[in-house]
C-alpha positions as a Markdown table, in Angstrom:
| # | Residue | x | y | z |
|---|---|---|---|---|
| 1 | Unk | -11.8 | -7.8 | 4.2 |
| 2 | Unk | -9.1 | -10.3 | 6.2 |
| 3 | Unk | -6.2 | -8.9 | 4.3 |
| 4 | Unk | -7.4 | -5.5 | 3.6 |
| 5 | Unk | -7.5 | -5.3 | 8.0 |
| 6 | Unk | -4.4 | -7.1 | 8.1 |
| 7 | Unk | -2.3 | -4.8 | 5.8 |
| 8 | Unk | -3.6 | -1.7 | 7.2 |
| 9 | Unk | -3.5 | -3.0 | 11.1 |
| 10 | Unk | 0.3 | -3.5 | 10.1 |
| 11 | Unk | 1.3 | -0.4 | 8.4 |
| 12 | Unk | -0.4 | 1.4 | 11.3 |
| 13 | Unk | 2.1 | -0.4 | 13.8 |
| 14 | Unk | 5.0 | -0.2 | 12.3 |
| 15 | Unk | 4.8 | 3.5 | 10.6 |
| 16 | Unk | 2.3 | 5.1 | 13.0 |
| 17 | Unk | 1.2 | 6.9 | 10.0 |
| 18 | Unk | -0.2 | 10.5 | 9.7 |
| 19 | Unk | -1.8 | 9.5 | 6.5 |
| 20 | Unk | -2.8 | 5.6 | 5.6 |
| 21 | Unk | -5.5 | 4.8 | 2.6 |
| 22 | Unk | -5.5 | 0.7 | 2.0 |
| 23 | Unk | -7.4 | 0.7 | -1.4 |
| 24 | Unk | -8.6 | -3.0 | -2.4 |
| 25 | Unk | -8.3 | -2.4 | -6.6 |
| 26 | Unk | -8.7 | -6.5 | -6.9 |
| 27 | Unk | -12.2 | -5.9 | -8.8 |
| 28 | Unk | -10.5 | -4.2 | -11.5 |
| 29 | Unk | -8.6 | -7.2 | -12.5 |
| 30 | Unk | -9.9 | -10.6 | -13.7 |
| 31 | Unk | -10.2 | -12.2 | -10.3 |
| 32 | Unk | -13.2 | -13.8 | -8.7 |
| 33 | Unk | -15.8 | -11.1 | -7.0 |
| 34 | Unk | -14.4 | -10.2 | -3.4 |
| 35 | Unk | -11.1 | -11.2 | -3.9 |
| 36 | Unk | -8.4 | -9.6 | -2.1 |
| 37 | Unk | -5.5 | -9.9 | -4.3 |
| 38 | Unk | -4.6 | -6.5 | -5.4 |
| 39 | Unk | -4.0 | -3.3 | -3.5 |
| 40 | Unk | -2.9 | 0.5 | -3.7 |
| 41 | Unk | -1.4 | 1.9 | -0.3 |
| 42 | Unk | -0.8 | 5.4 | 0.1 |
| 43 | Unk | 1.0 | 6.1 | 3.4 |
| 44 | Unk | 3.1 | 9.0 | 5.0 |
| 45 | Unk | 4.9 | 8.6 | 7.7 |
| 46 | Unk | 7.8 | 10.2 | 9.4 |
| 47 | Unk | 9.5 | 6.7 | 9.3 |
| 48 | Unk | 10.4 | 7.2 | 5.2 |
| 49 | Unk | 12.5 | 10.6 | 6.1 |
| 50 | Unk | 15.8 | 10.7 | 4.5 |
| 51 | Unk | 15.2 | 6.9 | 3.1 |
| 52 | Unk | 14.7 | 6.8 | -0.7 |
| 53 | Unk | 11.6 | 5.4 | -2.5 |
| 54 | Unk | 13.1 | 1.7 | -2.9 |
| 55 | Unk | 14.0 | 1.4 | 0.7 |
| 56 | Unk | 10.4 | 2.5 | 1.7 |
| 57 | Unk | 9.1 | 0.2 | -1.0 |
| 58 | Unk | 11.1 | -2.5 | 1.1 |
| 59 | Unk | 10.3 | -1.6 | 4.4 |
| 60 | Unk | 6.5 | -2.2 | 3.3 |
| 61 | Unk | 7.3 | -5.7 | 1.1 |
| 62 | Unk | 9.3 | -6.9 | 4.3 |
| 63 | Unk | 6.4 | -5.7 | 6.6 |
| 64 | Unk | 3.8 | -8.3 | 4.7 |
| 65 | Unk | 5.7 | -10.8 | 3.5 |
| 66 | Unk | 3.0 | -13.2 | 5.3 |
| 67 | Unk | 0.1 | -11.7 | 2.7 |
| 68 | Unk | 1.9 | -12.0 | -0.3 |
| 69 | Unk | 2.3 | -15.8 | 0.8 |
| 70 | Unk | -1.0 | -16.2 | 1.3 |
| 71 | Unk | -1.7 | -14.7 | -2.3 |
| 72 | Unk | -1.4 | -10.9 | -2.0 |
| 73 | Unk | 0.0 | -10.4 | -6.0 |
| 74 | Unk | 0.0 | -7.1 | -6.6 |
| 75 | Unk | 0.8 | -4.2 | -4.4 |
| 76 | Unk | 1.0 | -0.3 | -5.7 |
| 77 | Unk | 2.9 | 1.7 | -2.9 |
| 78 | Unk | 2.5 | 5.4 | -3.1 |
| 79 | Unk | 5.1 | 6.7 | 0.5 |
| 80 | Unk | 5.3 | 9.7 | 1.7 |
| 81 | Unk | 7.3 | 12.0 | 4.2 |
| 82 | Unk | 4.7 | 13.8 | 6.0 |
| 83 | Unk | 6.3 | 16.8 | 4.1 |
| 84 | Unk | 6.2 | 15.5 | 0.6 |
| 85 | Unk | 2.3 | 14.0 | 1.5 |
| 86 | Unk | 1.5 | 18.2 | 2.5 |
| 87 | Unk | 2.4 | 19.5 | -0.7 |
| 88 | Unk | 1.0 | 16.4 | -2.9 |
| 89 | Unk | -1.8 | 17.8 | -5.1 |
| 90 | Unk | -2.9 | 14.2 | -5.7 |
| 91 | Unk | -2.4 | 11.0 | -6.0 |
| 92 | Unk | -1.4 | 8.8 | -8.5 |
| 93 | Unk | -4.4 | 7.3 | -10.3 |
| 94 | Unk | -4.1 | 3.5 | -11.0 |
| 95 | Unk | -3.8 | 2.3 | -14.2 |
| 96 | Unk | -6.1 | -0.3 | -15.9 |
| 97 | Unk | -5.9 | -3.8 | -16.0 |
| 98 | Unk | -5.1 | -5.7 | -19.1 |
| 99 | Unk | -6.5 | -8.7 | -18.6 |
């Protein structure tokens, strides 16, 4: 759970979120058992007001850099104003691997 911790410990920082789920998907993809390769964030924060989705998508790419280097691969960002996360009726399921 190194880069599960490390991802969340760094979206709390920076975004001081009201909402923050770090979701480790990586054993629904072919990868060895407790791998931590593949991830679904769902965050609100009042940081993404008035930015649009690819600057928030960005923001959080920028923001861990270091674990995709160290073999994050796959990242599903779901961001949220604090508004928008309110009148969510829920969130997006993840789609299945194909391979």
């Amino acid at each position: 759970m190194i880069v599960q911790t490390s991802i969340t410990d760094k979206l709390t920082a920076r975004f001081s979120p009201v909402h923050l789920e770090v979701i480790n998907e990586s054993n629904r993809h072919h990868v060895p058992p407790n791998s931590e390769t593949h991830f679904k964030v769902v965050i609100a924060s009042d940081a993404f007001d008035s930015l649009r989705l690819i600057a928030r998508h960005r923001l959080v790419n920028e923001l861990l850099a270091d674990e995709f280097a160290a073999g994050l691969h796959a990242l599903t960002m779901h961001t949220y104003t604090p508004e928008e996360w309110q009148a969510l009726d829920a969130i997006p399921a993840s789609p299945k691997c194909k391979g």
